[in-house]
C-alpha positions as CSV (number, residue, x, y, z in Angstrom):
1,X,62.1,-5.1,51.6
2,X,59.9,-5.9,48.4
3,X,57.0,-3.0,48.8
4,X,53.9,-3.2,46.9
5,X,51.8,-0.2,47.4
6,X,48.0,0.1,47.2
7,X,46.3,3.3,46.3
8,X,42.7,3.5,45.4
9,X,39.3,5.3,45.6
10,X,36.7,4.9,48.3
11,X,34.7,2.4,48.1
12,X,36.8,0.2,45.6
13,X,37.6,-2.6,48.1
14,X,41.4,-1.6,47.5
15,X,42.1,-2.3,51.6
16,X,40.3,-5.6,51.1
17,X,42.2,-6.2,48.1
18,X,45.8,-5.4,50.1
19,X,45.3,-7.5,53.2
20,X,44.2,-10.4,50.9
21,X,47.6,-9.6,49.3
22,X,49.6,-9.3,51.9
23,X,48.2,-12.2,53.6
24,X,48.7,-14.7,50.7
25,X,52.4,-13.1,49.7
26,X,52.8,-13.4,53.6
27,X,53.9,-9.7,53.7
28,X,53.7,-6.8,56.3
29,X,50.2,-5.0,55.8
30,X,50.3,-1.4,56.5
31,X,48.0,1.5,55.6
32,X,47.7,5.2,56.2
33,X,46.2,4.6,60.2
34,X,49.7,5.4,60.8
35,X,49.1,9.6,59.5
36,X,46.4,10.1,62.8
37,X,49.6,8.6,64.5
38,X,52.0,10.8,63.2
39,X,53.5,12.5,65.8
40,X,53.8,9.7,68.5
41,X,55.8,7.1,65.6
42,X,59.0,5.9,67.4
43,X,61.4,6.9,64.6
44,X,59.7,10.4,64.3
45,X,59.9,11.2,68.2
46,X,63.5,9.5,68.8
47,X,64.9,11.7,67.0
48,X,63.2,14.9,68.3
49,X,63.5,14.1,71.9
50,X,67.5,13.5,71.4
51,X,67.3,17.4,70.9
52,X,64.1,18.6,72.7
53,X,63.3,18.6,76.3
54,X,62.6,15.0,78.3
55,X,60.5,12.9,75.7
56,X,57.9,12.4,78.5
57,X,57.6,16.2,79.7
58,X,54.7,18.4,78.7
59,X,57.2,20.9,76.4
60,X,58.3,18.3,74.4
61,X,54.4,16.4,73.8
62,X,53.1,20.3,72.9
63,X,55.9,21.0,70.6
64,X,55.8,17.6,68.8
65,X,51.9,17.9,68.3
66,X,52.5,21.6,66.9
67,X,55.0,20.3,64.6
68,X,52.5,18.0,63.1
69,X,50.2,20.4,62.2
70,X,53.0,21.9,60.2
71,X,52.8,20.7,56.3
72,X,56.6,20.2,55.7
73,X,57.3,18.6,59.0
74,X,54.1,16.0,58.4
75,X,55.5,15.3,55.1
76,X,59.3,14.4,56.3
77,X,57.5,12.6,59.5
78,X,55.5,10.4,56.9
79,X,58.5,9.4,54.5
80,X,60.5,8.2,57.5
81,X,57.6,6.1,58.5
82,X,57.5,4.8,55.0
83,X,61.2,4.4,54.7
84,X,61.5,2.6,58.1
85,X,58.7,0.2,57.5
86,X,60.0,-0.9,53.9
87,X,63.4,-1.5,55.8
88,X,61.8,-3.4,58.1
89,X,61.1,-6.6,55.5
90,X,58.1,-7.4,53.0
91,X,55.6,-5.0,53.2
92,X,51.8,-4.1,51.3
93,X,51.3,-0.3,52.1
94,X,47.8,1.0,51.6
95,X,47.2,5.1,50.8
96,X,48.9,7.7,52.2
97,X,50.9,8.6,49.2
98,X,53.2,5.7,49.5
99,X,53.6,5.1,46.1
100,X,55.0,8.7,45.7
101,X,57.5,8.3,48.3
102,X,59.3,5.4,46.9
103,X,58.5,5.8,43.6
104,X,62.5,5.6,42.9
105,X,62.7,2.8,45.5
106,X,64.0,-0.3,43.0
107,X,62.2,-2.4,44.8
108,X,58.6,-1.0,44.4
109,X,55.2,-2.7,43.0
110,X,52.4,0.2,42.8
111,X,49.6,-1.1,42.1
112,X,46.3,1.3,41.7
113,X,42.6,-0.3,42.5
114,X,39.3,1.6,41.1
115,X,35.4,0.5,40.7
116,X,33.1,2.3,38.7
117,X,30.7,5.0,40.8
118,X,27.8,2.9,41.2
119,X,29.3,0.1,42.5
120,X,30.9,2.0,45.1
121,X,28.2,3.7,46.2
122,X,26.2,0.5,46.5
123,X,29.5,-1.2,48.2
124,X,29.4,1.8,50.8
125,X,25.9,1.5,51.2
126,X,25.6,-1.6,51.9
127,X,28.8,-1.4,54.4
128,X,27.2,1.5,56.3
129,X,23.9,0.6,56.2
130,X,22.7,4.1,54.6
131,X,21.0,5.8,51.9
132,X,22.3,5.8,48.4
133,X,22.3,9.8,48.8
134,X,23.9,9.5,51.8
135,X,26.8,7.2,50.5
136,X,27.2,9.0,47.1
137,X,27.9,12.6,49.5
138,X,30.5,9.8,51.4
139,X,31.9,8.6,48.5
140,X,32.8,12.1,47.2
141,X,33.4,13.9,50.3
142,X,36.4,11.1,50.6
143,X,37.5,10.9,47.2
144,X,38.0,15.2,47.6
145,X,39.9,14.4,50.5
146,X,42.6,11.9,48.9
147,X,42.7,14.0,46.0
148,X,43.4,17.3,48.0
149,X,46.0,15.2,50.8
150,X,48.0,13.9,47.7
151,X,48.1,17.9,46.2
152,X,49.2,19.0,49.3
153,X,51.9,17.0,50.7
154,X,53.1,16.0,46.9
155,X,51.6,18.3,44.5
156,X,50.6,15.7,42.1
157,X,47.8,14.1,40.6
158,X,46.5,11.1,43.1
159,X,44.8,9.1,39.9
160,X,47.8,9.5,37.6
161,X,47.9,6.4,35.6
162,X,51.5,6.4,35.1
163,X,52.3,6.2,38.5
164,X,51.6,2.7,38.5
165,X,52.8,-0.9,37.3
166,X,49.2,-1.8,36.7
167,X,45.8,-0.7,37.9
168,X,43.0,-3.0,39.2
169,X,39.1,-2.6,37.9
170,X,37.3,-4.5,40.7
171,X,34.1,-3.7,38.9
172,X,35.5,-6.2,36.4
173,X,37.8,-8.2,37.8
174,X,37.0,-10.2,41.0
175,X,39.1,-9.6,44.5
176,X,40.7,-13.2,44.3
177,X,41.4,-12.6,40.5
178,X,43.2,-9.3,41.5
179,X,45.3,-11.0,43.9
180,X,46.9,-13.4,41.9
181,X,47.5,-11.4,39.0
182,X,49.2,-8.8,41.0
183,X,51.1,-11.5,43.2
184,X,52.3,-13.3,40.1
185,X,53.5,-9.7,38.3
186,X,54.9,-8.1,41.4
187,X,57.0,-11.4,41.7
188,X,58.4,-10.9,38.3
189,X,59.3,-7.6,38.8
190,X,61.0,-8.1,42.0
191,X,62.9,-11.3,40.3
192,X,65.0,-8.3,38.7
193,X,65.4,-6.6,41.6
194,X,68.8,-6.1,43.5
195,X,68.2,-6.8,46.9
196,X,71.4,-5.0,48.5
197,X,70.5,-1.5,46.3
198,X,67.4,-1.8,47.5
199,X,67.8,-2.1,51.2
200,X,71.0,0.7,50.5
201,X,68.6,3.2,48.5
202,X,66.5,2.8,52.3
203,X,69.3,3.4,54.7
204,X,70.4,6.9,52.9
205,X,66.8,8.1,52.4
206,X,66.2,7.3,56.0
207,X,69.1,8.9,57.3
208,X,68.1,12.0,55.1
209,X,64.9,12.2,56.5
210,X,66.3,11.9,60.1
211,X,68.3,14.6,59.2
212,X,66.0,16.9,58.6
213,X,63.7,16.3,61.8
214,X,66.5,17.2,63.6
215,X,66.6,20.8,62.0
216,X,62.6,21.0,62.9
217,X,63.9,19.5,66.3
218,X,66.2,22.9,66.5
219,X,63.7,24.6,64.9
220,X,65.8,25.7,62.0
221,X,64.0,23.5,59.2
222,X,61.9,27.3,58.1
223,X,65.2,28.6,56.1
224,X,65.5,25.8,53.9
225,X,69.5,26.6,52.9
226,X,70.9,23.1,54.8
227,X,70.4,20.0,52.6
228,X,71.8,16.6,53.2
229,X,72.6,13.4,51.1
230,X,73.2,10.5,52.7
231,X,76.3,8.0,50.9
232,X,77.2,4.4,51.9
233,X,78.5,3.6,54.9
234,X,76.5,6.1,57.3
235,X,78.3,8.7,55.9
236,X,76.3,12.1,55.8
237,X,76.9,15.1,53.3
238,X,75.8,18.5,54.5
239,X,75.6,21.5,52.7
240,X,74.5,25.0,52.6
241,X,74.6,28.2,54.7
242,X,74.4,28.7,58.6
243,X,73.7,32.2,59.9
244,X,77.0,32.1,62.7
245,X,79.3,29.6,64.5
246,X,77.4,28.8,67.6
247,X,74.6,27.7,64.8
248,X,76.9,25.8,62.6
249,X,78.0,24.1,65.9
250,X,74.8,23.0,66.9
251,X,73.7,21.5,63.9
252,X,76.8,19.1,63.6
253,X,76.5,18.3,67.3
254,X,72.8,17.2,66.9
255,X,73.5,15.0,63.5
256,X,76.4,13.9,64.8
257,X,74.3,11.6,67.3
258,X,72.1,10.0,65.2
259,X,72.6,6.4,65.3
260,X,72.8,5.7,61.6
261,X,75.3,8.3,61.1
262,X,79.3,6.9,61.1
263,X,80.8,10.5,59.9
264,X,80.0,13.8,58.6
265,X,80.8,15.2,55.5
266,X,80.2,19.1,56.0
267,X,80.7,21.8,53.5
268,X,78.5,24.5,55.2
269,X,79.1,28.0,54.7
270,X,78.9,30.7,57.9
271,X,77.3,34.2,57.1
272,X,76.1,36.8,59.0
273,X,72.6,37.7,58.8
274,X,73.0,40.9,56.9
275,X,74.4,38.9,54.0
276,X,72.5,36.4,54.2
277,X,69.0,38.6,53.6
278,X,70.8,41.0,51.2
């Protein structure tokens, strides 16, 4: 469950970097692939289809690709990804705003890798087998879009320097190099690590997060007035205000069958919709 995360700019050789990393630490590699995958993750569509329509019928495919598209459900979707894979054992995770996610995981290495403009270009170039025009325009057309994902789903700064336990110049320091000065650093960090708080601070983020796909699941994630925290144990706190009974009902019934949940702790409040709005 030791994660190191990669993040870096286009062109910088950061995946090359990871999978070099993750090869010689004999980790899991993972990288952001997984986002154009989003909606057909195992851990994402479980839980929806235990509260939508038949998993395999047409309904349920339309309504899980049109909660994608939707910003808050994408960003819950992605940090159960995260959190499932880190649970899973050893894992390098490249982009997708992983090093947000679990940036109070006790068990985290984030590790940032740049190059200087010019040797991105030319390493994009090269790679492509185009024009330095054209691979500058590349270069920045994807740097504006890992700036602008990280803004949207995080609100914060993708190239934030204190985000990180060390950042990488591959411009200056050779691939090889990289790899076993992070390898050797992220093992000293990790030597201070607690194991069992790690792999508990997992569980109750993942049963959070499977919490709230099953409100998007009942379609009841827009009012933002449940919240959950998950304690040891399976055991799931719930708070905040339902609009009747029959709603109140529902929601317990549909967290009550997720696997990871031994007992629910519910201090929800019933209103009516006139108070409620006024």
């Amino acid at each position: 469950m030791r994660t190191i995360t990669i993040s870096r700019s286009y062109g910088s050789a950061g995946t090359l970097f990871a999978k070099r990393l993750s090869a010689v630490l004999g980790y899991q590699y993972a990288d952001e692939a997984l986002i154009n995958k989003i909606d057909e993750a195992p851990e994402v569509r479980n839980v929806l289809a235990a509260h939508m329509e038949d998993e395999s019928a047409p309904g349920f495919l339309a309504r899980v690709a049109e909660l994608a598209n939707n910003r808050n459900f994408f960003k819950v979707a992605l940090e159960t990804c995260v959190y499932d894979l880190a649970l899973k054992g050893d894992l390098v995770f490249v982009g997708g705003g992983a090093h947000i996610i679990l940036e109070e995981y006790p068990c985290l290495f984030a590790v940032q890798v740049v190059r200087n403009l010019r040797d991105r270009i030319k390493a994009i170039a090269d790679e492509k087998h185009i024009s330095y025009d054209n691979a500058f325009d590349l270069v920045k057309k994807r740097d504006r879009h890992k700036v602008n994902f990280v803004r949207h789903y995080f609100d914060r700064d993708l190239f934030d320097p204190t985000m990180f336990h060390i950042t990488i110049n591959a411009s200056r320091v050779p691939i090889d190099d990289a790899v076993e000065m992070v390898a050797s650093q992220a093992g000293k960090t990790f030597s201070f690590a607690d194991d069992q708080a790690a792999e508990l601070f997992l569980k109750k983020r993942l049963i959070e997060k499977k919490a709230q796909l099953v409100l998007f699941g009942l379609d009841m994630a827009h009012d933002g007035r449940i919240a959950f925290e998950a304690q040891e144990g399976g055991v799931l706190i719930v708070r905040g205000v339902v609009g009747g009974k029959d709603m109140k009902e529902r929601v317990l019934s549909a967290l009550s069958r997720l696997p990871d949940v031994s007992r629910i702790e519910e201090h929800l409040k019933v209103e009516v919709l006139s108070r409620m709005l006024y």
